[in-house]
C-alpha positions in Angstrom: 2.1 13.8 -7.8 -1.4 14.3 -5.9 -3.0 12.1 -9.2 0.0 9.5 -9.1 0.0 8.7 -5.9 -3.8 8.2 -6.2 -3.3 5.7 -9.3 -1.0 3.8 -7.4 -2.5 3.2 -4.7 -5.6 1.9 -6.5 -3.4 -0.2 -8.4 -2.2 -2.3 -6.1 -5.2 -2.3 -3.6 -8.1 -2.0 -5.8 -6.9 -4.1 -8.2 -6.1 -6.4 -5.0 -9.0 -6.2 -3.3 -7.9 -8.4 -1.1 -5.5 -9.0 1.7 1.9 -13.4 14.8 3.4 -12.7 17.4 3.1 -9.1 18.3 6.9 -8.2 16.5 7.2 -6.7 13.4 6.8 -9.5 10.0 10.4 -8.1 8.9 13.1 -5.9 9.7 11.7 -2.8 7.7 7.8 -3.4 8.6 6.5 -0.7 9.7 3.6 -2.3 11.9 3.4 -5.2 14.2 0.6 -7.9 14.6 -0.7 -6.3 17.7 -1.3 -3.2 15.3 1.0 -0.4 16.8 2.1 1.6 13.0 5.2 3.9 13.2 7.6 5.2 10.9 9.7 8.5 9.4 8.6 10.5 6.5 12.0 10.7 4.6 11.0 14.1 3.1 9.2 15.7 5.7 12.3 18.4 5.8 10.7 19.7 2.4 6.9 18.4 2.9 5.7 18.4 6.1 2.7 16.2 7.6 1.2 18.0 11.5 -1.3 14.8 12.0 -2.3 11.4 10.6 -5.8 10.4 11.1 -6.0 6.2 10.7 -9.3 4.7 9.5 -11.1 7.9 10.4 -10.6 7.3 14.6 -7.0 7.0 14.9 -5.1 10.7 15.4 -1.4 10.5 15.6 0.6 13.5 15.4 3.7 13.6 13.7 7.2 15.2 15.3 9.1 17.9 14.0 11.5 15.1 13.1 8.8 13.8 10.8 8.3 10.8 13.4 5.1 8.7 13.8 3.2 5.9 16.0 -0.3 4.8 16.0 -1.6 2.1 18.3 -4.3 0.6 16.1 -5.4 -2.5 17.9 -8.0 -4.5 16.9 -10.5 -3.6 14.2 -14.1 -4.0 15.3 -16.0 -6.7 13.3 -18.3 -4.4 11.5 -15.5 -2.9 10.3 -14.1 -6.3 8.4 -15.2 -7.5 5.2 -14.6 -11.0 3.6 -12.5 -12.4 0.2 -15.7 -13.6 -1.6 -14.7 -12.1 -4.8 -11.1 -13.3 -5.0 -12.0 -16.6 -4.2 -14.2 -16.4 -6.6 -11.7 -15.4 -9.4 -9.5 -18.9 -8.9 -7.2 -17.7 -6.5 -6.8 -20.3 -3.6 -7.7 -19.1 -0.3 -6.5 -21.5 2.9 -9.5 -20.3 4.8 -12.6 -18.3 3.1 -14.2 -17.6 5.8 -11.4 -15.1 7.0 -12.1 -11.3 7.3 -10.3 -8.8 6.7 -9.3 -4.5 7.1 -7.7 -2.7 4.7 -5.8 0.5 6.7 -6.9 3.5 5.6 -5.1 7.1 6.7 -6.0 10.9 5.6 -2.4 13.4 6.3 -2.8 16.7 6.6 -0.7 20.0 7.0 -1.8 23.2 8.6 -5.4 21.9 7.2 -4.4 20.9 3.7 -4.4 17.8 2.4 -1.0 15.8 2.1 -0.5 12.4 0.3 1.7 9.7 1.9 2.4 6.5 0.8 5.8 4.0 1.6 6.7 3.7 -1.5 10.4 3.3 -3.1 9.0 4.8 -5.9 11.3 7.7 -7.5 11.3 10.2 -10.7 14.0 8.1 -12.0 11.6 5.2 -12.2 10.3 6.4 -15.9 9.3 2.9 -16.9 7.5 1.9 -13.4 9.3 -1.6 -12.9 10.4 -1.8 -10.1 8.5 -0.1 -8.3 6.3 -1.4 -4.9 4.1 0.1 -2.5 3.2 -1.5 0.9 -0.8 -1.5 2.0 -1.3 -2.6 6.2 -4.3 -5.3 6.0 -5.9 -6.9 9.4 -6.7 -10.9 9.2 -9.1 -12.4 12.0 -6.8 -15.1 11.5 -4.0 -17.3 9.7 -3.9 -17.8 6.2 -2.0 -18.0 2.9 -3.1 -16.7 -0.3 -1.7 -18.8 -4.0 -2.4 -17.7 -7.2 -3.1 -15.5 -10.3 -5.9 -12.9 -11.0 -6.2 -10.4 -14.7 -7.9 -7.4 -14.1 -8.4 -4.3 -15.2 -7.5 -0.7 -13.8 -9.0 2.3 -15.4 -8.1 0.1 -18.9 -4.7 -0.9 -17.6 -4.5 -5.0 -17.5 -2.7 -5.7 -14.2 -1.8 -9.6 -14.6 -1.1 -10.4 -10.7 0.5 -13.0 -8.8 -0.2 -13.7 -5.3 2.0 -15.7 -2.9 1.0 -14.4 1.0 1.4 -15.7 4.1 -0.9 -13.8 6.8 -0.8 -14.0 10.5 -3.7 -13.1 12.9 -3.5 -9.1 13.3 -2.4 -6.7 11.2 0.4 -7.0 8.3 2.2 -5.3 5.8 2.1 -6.5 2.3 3.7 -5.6 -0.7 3.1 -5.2 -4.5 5.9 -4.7 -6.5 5.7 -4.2 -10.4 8.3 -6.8 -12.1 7.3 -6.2 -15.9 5.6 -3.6 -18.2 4.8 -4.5 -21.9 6.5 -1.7 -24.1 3.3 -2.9 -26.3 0.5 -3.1 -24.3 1.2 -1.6 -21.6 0.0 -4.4 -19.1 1.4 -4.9 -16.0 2.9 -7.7 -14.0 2.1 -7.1 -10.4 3.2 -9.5 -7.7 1.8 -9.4 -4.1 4.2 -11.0 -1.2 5.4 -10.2 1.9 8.7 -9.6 1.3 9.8 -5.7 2.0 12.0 -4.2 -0.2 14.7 -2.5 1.9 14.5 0.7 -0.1 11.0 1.3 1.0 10.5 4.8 2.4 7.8 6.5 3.7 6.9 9.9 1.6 4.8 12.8 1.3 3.9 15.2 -1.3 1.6 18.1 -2.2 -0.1 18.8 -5.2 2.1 20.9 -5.9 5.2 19.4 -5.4 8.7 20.2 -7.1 8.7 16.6 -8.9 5.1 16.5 -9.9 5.6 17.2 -13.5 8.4 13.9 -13.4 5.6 11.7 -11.4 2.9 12.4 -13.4 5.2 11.6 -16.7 6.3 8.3 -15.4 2.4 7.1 -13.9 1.6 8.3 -17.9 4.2 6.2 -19.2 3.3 3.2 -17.2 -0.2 4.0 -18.6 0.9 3.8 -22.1 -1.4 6.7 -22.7 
């Protein structure tokens, strides 16, 4: 599950590398624009999670109801980086010169390490589509993101589609998988805002009861 979740998440922000008022984008966002992040970990009965530590300098403790919020505010500008490269690779970017954060959070339990991702992303999922995974991403201001970008993620082809609209402050995006070639094994990835509603927030261990499930559906997803 440990290796899984790792995949994914590199799937659809690496392969990204990428990307208003302060209320929440949709009903299931889990941040606003102003930055404050809060949520449930739907599991945390069976895997707990004591803290959260955001970008390395936000601590947030989690309840024993598996409860969580962060006031993140605003990123400081050496923390930002621009969209160079995607504007590079043909996708059309309303304003180039934004910058932008990717959020970044470490969970931990008793001092181990614990993985968390919202995610609706189940064992039953053996195929991967389907499946989407939210990433929280800071904009120094308004912009809209059109286009498709091939790449290439540890010798997966990700064919993406991008179609974002991105406010000032931080939002919540989401790349959902819509198609996996039985033959290939390339992957159609499309990044939006829209939140799926079945989107949870969970945490595993490495040694979790559904690892061995997880790691055979990220393999079949893999074709390997």
């Amino acid at each position: 599950m440990k290796t899984f979740f790792k995949v994914v998440l590199f799937v659809f922000v690496a392969a990204f590398y990428s990307c208003g008022k302060d209320e929440v984008s949709s009903a299931s966002s889990s941040i606003t624009s102003a930055g404050v992040i809060s949520g449930t970990i739907s599991n945390y009965s069976t895997t707990k999670v004591s803290s959260i530590i955001f970008d390395d300098k936000h601590t947030c403790e989690v309840s024993s109801e598996g409860k969580f919020t962060c006031n993140l505010g605003t990123p400081e500008l050496s923390e930002l980086s621009d969209l160079s490269e995607l504007s590079t690779l043909g996708l059309e970017i309303s304003d180039p010169k934004v910058m932008v954060r990717f959020l970044d959070y470490v969970t931990s339990f008793n001092g181990n390490p614990v993985d968390l991702m919202k995610s609706n992303i189940t064992k039953n999922m053996t195929q991967g589509v389907g499946a989407a995974y939210s990433t929280f991403i800071y904009c120094d201001r308004d912009i809209t993101i059109k286009g498709n970008k091939d790449g290439y993620v540890y010798g997966l082809g990700v064919k993406m589609t991008y179609d974002v609209k991105l406010k000032k402050g931080w939002t919540e995006m989401v790349g959902t998988i819509e198609k996996v070639s039985v033959t290939t094994g390339e992957v159609t990835l499309k990044v939006s805002n829209t939140i799926p509603s079945d989107l949870k927030w969970v945490a595993e261990t490495a040694d979790a009861p559904e690892t061995a499930s997880k790691i055979k559906m990220i393999k079949s997803l893999l074709k390997k």
